[in-house]
MARDOZA-149655 format. One line per 2 residues: number of its first residue (from 1); their letters; for each residue x, y, z of N, C-alpha, C. Coordinates in steps of 0.2 Angstrom, whole numbers. Layout:
residues N
NUM) A) X,Y,Z,X,Y,Z,X,Y,Z; ...
This chain:
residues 404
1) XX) -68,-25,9,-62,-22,6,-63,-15,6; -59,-10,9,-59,-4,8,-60,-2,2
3) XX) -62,2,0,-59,6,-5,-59,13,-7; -55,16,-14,-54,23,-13,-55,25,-21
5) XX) -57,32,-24,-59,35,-28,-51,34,-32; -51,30,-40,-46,30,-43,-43,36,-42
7) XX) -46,42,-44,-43,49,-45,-44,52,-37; -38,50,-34,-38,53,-26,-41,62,-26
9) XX) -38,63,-31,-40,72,-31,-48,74,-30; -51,69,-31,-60,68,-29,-62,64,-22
11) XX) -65,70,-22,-67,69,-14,-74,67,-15; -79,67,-20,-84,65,-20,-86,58,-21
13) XX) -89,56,-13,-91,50,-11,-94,46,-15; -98,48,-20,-103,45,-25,-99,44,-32
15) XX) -93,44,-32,-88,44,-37,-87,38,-42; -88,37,-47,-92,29,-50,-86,24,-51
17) XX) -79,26,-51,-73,25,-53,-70,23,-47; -71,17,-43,-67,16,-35,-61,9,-38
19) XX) -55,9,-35,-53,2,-34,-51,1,-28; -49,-5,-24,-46,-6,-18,-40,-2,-16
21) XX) -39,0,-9,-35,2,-4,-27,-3,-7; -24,0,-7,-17,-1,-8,-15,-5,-1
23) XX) -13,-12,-2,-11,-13,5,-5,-18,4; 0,-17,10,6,-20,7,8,-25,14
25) XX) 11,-30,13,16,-34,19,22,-35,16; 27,-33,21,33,-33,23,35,-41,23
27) XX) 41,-43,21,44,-50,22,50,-50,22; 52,-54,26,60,-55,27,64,-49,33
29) XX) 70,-49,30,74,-44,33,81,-44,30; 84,-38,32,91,-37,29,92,-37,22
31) XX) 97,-40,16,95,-39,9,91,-43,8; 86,-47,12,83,-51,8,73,-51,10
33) XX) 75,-43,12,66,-41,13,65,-39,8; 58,-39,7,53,-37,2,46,-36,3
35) XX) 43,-30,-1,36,-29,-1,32,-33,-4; 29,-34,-1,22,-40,-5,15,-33,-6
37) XX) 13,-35,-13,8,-31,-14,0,-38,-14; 0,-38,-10,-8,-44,-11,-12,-42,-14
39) XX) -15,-37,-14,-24,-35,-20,-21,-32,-26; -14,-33,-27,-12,-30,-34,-17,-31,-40
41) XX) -19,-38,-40,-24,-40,-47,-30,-38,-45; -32,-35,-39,-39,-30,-39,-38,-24,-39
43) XX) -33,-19,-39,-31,-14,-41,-30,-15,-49; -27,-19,-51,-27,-19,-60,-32,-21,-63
45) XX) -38,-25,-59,-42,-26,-63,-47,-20,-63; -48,-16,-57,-52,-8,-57,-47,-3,-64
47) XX) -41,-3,-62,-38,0,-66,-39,-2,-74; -40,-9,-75,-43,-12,-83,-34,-10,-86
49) XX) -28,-13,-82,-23,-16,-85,-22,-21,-80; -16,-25,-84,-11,-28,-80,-10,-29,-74
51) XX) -10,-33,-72,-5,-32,-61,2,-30,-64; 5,-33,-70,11,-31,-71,14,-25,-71
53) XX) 9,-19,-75,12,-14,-76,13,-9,-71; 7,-9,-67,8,-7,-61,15,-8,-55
55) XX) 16,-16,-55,21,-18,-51,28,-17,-54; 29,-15,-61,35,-15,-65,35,-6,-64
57) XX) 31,-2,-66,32,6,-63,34,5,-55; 31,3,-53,36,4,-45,42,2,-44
59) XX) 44,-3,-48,53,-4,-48,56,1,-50; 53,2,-58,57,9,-63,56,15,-57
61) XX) 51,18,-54,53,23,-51,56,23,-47; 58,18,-39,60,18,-35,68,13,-35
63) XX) 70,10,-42,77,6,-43,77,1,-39; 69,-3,-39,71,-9,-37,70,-15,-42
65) XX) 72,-21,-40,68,-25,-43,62,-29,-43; 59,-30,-45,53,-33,-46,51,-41,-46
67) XX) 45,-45,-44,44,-51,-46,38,-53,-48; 36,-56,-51,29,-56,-52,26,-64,-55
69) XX) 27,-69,-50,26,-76,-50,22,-78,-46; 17,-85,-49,14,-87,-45,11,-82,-41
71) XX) 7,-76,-45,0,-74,-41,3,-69,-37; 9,-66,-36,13,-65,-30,15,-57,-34
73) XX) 15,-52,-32,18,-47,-34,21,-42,-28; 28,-42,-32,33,-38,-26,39,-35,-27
75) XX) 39,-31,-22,45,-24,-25,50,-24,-19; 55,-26,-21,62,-29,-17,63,-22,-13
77) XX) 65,-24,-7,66,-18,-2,60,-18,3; 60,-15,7,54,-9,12,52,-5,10
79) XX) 44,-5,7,43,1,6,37,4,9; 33,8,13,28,10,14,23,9,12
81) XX) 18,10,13,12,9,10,8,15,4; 10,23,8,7,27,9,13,29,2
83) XX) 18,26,2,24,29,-3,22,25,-12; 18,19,-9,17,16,-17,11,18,-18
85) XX) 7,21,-14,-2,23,-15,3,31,-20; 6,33,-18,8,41,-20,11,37,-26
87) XX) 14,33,-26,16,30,-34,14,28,-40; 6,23,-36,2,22,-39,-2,27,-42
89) XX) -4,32,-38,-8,39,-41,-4,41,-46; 3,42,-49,6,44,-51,5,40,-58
91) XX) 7,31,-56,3,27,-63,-2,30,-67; -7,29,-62,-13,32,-66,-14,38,-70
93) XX) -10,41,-66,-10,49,-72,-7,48,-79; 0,45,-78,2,43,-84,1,37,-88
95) XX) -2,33,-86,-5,28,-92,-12,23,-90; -16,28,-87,-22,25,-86,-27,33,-88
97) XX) -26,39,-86,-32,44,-86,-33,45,-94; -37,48,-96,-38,52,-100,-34,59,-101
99) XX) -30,62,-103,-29,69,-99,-33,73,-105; -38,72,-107,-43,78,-110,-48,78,-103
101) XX) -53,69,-104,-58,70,-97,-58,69,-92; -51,66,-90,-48,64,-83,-54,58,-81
103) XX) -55,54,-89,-58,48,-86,-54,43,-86; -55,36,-82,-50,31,-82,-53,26,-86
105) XX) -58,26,-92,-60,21,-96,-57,22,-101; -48,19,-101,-45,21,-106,-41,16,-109
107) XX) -39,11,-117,-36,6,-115,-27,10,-118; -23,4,-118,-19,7,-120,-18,2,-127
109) XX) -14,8,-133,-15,4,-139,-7,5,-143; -5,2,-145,3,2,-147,3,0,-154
111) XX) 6,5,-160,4,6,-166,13,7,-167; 14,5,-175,20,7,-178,23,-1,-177
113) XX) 30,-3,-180,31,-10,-183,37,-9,-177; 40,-16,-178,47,-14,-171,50,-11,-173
115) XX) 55,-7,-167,57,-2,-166,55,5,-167; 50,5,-168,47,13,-171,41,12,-168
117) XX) 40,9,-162,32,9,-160,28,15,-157; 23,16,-155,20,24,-153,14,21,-148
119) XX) 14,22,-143,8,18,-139,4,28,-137; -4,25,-137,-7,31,-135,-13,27,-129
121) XX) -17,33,-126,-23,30,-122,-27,34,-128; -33,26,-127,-37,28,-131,-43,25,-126
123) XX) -47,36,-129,-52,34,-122,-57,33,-125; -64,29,-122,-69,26,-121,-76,29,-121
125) XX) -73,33,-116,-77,41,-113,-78,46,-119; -74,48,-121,-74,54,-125,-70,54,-132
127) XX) -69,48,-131,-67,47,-140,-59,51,-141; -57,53,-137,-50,57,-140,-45,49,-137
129) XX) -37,53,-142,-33,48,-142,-25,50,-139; -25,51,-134,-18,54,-131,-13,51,-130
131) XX) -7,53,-130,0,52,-131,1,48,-123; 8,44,-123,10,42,-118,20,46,-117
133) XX) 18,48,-113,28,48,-113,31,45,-114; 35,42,-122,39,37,-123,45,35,-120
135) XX) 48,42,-117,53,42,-111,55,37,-106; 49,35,-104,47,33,-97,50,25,-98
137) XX) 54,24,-93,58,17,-95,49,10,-93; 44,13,-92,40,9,-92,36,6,-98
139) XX) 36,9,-102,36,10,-110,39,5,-113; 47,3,-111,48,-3,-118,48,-11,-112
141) XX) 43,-9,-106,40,-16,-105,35,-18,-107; 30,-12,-108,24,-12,-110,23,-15,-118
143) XX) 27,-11,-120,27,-13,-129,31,-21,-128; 35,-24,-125,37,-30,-124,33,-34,-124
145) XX) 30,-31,-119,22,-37,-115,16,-33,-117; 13,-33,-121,9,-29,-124,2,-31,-119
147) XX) -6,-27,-120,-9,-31,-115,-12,-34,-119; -18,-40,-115,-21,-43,-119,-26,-40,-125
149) XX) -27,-42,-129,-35,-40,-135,-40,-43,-133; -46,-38,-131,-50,-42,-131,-53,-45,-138
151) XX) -58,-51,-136,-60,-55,-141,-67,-51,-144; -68,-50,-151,-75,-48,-152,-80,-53,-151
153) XX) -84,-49,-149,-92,-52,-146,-92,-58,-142; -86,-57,-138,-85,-64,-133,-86,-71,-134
155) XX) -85,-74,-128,-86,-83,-130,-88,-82,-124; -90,-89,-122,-94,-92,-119,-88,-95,-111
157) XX) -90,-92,-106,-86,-93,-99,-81,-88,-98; -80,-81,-103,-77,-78,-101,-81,-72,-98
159) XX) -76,-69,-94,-81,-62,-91,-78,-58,-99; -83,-52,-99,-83,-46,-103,-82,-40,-100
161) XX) -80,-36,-106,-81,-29,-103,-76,-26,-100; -72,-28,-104,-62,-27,-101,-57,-33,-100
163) XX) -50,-31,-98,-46,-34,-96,-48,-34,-91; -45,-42,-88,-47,-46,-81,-40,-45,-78
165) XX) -40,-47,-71,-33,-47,-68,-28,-52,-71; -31,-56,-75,-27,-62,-76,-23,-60,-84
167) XX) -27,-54,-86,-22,-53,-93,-15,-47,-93; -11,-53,-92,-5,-53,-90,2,-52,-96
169) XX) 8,-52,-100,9,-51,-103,10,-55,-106; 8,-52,-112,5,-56,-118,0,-61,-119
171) XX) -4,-59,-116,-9,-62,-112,-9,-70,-113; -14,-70,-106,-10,-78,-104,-14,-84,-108
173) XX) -13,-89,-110,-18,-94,-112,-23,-96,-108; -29,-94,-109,-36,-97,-104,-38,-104,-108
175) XX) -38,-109,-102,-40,-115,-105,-47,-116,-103; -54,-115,-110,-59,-116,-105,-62,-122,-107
177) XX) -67,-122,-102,-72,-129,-99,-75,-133,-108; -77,-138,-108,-78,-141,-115,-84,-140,-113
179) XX) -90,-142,-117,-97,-143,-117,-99,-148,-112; -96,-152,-112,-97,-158,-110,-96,-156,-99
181) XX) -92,-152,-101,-87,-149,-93,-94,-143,-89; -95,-139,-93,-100,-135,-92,-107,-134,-93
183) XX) -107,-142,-96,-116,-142,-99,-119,-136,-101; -114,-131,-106,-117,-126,-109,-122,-129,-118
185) XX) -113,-132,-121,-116,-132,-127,-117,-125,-131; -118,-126,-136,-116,-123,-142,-114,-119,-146
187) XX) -114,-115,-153,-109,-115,-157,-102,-112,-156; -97,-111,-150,-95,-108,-146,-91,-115,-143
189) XX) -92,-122,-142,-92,-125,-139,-83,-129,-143; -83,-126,-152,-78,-129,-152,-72,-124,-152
191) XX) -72,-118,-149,-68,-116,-148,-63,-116,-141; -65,-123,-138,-63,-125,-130,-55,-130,-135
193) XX) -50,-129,-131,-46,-138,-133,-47,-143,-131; -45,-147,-136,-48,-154,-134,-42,-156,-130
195) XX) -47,-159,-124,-41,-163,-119,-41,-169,-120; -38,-175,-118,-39,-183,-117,-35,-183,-110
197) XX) -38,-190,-109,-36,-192,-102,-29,-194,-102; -26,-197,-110,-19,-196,-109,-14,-191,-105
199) XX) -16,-184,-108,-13,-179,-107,-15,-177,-100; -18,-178,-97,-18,-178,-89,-23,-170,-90
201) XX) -27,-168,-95,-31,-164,-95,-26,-158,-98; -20,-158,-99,-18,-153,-103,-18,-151,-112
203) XX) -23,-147,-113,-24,-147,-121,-17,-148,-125; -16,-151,-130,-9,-153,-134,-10,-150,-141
205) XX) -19,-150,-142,-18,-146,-151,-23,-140,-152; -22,-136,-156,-25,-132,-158,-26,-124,-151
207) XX) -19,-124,-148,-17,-120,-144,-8,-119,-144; -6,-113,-140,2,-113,-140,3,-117,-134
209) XX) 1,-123,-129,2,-128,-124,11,-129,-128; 9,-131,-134,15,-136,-137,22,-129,-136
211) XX) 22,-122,-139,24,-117,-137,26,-117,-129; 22,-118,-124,25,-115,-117,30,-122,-114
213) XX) 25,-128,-117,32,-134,-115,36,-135,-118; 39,-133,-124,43,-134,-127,48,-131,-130
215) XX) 49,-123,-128,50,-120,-129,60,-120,-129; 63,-114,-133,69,-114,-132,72,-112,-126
217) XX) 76,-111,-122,79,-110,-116,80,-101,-113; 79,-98,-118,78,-91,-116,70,-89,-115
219) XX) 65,-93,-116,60,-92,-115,61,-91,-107; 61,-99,-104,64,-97,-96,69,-96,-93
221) XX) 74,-91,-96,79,-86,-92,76,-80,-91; 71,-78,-95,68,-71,-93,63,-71,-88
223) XX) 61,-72,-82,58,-71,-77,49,-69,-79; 49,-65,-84,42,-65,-87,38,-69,-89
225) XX) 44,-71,-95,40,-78,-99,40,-81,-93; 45,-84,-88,42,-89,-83,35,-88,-80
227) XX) 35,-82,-78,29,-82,-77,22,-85,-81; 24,-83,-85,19,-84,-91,17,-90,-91
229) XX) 23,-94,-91,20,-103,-92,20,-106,-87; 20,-102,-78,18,-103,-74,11,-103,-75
231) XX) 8,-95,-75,3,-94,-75,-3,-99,-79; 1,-102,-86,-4,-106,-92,-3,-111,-88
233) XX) 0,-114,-83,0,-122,-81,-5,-122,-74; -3,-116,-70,-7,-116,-65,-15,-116,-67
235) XX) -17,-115,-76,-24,-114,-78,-28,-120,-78; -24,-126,-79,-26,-132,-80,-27,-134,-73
237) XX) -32,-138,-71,-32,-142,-63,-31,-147,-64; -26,-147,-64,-22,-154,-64,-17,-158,-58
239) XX) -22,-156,-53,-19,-158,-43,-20,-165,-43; -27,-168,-44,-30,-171,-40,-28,-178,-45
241) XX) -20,-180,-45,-21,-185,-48,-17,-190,-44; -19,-197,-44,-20,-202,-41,-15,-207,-44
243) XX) -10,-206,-47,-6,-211,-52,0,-214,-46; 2,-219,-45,5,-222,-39,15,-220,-42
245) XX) 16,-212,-40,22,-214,-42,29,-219,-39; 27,-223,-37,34,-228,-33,31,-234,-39
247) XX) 27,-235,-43,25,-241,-50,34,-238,-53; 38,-244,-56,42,-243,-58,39,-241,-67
249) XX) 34,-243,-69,29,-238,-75,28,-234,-76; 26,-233,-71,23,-224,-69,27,-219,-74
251) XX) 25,-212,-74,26,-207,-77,31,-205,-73; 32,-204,-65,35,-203,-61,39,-204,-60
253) XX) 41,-210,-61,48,-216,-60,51,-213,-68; 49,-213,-72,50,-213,-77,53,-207,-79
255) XX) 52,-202,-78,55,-195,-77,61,-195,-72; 60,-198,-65,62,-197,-60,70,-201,-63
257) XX) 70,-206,-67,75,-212,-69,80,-206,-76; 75,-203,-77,78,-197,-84,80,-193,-81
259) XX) 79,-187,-76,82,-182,-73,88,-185,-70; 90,-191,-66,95,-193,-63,100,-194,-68
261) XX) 99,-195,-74,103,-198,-80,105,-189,-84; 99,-184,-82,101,-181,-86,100,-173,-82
263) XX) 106,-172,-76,103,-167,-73,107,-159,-76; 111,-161,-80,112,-155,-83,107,-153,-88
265) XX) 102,-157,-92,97,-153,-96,96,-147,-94; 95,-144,-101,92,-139,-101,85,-137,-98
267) XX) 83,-131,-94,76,-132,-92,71,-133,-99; 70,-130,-106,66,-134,-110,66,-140,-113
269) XX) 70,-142,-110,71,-150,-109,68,-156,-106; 67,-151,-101,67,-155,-93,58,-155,-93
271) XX) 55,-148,-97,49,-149,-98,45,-151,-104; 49,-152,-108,46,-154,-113,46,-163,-112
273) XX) 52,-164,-107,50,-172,-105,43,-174,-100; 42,-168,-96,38,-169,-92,31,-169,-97
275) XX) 30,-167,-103,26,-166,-107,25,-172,-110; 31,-177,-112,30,-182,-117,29,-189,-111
277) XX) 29,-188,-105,26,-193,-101,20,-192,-99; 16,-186,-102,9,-184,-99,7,-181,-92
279) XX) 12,-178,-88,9,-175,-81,11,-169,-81; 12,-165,-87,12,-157,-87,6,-156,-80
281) XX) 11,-152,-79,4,-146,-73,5,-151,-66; 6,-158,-67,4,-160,-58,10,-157,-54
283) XX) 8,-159,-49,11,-158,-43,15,-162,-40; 16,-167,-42,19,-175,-41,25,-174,-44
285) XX) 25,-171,-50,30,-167,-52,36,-166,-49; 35,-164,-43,41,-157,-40,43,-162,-36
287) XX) 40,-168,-33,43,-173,-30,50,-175,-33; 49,-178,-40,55,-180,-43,60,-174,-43
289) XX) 57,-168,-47,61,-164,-49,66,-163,-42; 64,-162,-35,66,-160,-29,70,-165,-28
291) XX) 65,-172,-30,75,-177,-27,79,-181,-32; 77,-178,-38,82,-184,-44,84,-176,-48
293) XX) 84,-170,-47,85,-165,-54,92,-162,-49; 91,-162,-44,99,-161,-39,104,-165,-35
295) XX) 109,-164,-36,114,-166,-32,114,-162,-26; 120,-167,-22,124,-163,-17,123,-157,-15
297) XX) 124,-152,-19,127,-147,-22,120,-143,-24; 114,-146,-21,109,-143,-22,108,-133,-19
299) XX) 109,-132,-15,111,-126,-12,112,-123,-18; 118,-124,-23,120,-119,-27,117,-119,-35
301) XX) 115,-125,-35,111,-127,-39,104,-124,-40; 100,-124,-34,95,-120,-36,93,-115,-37
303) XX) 97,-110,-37,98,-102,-41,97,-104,-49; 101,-108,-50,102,-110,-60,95,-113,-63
305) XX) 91,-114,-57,85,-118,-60,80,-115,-58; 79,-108,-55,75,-103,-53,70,-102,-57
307) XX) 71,-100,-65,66,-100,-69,59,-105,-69; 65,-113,-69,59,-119,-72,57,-119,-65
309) XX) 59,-118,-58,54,-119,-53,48,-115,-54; 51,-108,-53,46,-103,-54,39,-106,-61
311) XX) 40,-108,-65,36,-108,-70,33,-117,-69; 35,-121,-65,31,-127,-62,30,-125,-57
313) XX) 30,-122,-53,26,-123,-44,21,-119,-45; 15,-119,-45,7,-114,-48,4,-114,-42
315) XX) 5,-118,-35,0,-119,-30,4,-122,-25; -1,-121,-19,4,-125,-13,4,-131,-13
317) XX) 0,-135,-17,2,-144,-18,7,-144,-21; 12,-140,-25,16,-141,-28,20,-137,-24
319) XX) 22,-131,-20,26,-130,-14,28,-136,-10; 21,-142,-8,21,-144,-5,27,-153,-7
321) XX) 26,-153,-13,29,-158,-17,36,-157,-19; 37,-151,-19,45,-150,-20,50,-150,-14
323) XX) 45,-149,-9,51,-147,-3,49,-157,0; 43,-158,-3,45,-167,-2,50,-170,-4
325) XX) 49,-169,-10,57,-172,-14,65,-169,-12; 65,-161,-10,70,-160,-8,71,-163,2
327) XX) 66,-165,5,67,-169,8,70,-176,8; 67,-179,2,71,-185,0,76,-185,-2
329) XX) 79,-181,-5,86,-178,-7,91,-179,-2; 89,-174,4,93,-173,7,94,-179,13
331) XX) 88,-183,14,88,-187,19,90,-195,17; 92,-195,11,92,-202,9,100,-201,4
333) XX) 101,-195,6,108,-195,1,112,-198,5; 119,-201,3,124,-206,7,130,-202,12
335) XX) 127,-194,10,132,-190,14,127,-187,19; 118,-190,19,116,-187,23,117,-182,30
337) XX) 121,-186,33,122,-182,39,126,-176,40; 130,-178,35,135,-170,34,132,-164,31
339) XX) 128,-167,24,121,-162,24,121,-158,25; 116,-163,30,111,-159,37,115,-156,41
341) XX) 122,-157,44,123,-154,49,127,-146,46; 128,-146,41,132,-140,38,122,-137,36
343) XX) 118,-138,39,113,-131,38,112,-131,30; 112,-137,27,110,-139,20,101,-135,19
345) XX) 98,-138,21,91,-136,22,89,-129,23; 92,-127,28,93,-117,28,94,-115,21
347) XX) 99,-116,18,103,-113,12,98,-115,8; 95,-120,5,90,-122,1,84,-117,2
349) XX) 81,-119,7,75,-113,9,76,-107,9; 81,-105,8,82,-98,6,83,-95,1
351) XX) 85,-101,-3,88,-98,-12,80,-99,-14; 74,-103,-11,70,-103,-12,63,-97,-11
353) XX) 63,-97,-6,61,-92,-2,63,-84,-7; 68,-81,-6,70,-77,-10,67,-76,-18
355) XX) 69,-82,-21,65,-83,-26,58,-80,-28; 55,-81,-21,47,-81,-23,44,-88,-27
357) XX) 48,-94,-23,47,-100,-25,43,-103,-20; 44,-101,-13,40,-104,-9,38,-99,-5
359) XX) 32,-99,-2,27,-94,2,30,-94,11; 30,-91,13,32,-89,20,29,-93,24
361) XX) 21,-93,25,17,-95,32,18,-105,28; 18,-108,22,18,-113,23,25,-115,23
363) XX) 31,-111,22,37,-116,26,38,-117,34; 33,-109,36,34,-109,43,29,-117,47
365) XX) 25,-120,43,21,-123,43,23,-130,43; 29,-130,38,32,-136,35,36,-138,42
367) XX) 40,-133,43,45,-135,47,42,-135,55; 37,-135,56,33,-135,64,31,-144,64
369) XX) 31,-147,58,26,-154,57,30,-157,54; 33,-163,54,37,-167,56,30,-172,52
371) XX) 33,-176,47,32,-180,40,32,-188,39; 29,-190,38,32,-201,35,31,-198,28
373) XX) 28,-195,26,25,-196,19,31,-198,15; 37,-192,17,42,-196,9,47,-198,13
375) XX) 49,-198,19,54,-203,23,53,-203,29; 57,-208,32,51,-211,39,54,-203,42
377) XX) 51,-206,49,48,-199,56,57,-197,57; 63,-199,59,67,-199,61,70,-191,58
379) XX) 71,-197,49,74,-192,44,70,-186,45; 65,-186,43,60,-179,44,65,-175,48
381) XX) 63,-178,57,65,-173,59,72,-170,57; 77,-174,55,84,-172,54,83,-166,48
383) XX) 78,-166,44,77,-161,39,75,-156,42; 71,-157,45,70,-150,47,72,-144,53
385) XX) 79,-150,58,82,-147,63,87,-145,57; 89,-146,53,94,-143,48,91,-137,45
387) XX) 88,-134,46,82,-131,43,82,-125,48; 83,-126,53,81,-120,59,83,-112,59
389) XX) 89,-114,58,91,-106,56,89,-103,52; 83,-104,45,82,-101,42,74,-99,45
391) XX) 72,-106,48,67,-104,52,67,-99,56; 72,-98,61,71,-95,66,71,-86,62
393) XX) 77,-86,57,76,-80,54,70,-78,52; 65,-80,48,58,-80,47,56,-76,54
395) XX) 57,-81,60,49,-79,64,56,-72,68; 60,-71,67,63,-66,69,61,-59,64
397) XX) 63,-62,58,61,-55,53,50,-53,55; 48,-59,57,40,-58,56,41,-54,63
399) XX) 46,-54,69,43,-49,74,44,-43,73; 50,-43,70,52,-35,68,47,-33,64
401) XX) 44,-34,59,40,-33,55,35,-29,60; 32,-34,65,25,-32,69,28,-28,75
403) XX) 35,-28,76,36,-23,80,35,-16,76; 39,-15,70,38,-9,69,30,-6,64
């Protein structure tokens, strides 16, 4: 991985202070291209903040909007590579250097009660404590989303010696390994949550779990918090589970029989159900949700439920399990044909797509491979020739992309 002197202004090779090369991919086209920044969380973790802040400064300076879900950080429009390195250098001046020693061992610290808050850099290097421009409209996200604290004298399976890439806003919940999980042991050991095989491995006490699933409905209208309990579900490994949902018992059926009954729920409804049947975090999940949380009318529907996607899809088994169910949706509904022939599956994939709900190369992926898994071969295919147009714009926007 390339890399570059934090303080560009230094041309000394031997310069102790490096992060990675700014690198950016281009996606989509028309209103609905966007910049991907992929090693954002290795640039903030050299820089020792956030991936946030830095992706939320580049909105505030350039009027766009931002997203920051599932690991993915992106700044709406086209932007150059060479235009956000010049933006990011500019970051760094204002909430990362020193401006006594122009060192970047600096943390930021936010004092005063609400409303009256005062954030400074407090540096590391040389003990002074400098102001930040409260001006700067990136200021009242920062005090928003304050950064993580670290822990005194650490625990046991964390790194030290700074925020990590993953201390994100409000810092995230780390679920760590029990004693038993990491054959460590010792006095350290009760500060892991206790999981049971009930909960599918998701801690339930003596943590905020009960807080991310349960919460009230403005938690997941603001795109942050979604992230947030994206980011605390995707902690848990919770893929690899083997429960046979077609059992009319199961947890699956189960949920799958309550979301039909109850599609207007609110999203912390919807989650806090999926908590009380025990499969927080799986994947198997987004099957139900894909073919029993929608109607017909799924096209317009899923803008409204953008949040609760965003903060249940963590990984691409679960990309993969939602476009299953939205496959059984659409291929087993009784108006099936009409559907698929009005380009249902385009319009879908796209509300999705945009979102930063599903990833580029595995739709292009989905829609080349033809499926039994959630309905026979036929329907497949009728899902995914309904589907073409959005495809074809995909490998359309990728030429232009590598043309220009």
């Amino acid at each position: 991985m390339a890399t570059v002197n934090i303080r560009r202004d230094v041309d000394d090779k031997f310069y102790r202070y490096k992060m990675p090369l700014l690198q950016i991919k281009v996606e989509g086209r028309g209103n609905g291209i966007k910049t991907v920044i992929p090693n954002m969380e290795d640039i903030a973790r050299a820089l020792n903040r956030p991936p946030t802040y830095p992706t939320k400064f580049f909105g505030c300076e350039l009027g766009a909007q931002t997203s920051m879900a599932n690991d993915r950080y992106i700044v709406n429009g086209q932007h150059t590579a060479d235009r956000l390195r010049e933006l990011l250098d500019t970051f760094i001046e204002k909430f990362v250097l020193c401006p006594s020693c122009k060192n970047p061992e600096t943390e930021l610290v936010i004092t005063g009660r609400s409303g009256h808050e005062d954030m400074h850099r407090d540096c590391k290097a040389c003990g002074r404590q400098n102001g930040i421009d409260m001006r700067h409209k990136l200021v009242a996200y920062i005090i928003k989303n304050p950064p993580k604290k670290k822990e005194k004298g650490g625990k046991k399976g964390k790194k030290s010696g700074g925020m990590t890439a993953e201390a994100n806003v409000g810092g995230p919940l780390v679920f760590e390994k029990t004693a038993a999980e990491d054959g460590s042991g010792g006095e350290d050991d009760d500060a892991s949550p206790a999981q049971t095989p009930q909960d599918g491995g998701v801690p339930t006490k003596g943590t905020d779990i009960d807080n991310v699933l349960g919460r009230s409905d403005p938690v997941l209208d603001n795109p942050d918090a979604a992230e947030e309990v994206s980011r605390k579900l995707a902690k848990a490994d919770l893929n690899d589970d083997d429960d046979d949902e077609y059992a009319g018992d199961s947890p699956y059926a189960i949920l799958g029989a309550w979301l039909e009954e109850n599609q207007d729920a609110s999203d912390a409804d919807i989650i806090a159900k999926i908590k009380e049947v025990g499969i927080a975090g799986k994947h198997k999940v987004l099957i139900e949700i894909g073919h029993h949380l929608f109607s017909e009318e799924i096209a317009k529907e899923v803008e409204k439920r953008e949040p609760l996607l965003q903060a249940l899809v963590t990984s691409e088994k679960h990309q993969k399990s939602l476009l299953g169910g939205i496959e059984r949706l659409l291929a087993l509904s009784p108006n099936s044909d009409a559907l698929l022939a009005a380009g249902t599956t385009s319009k879908v994939l796209m509300a999705l797509y945009q979102a930063d709900i599903l990833d580029e190369d595995l739709v292009q992926n989905w829609g080349t491979h033809v499926s039994k898994k959630y309905v026979d071969k036929d329907k497949s295919k009728k899902v995914r020739k309904s589907a073409e147009a959005f495809l074809k714009w995909l490998e359309e926007a990728d030429d232009e992309s590598e043309e220009e």
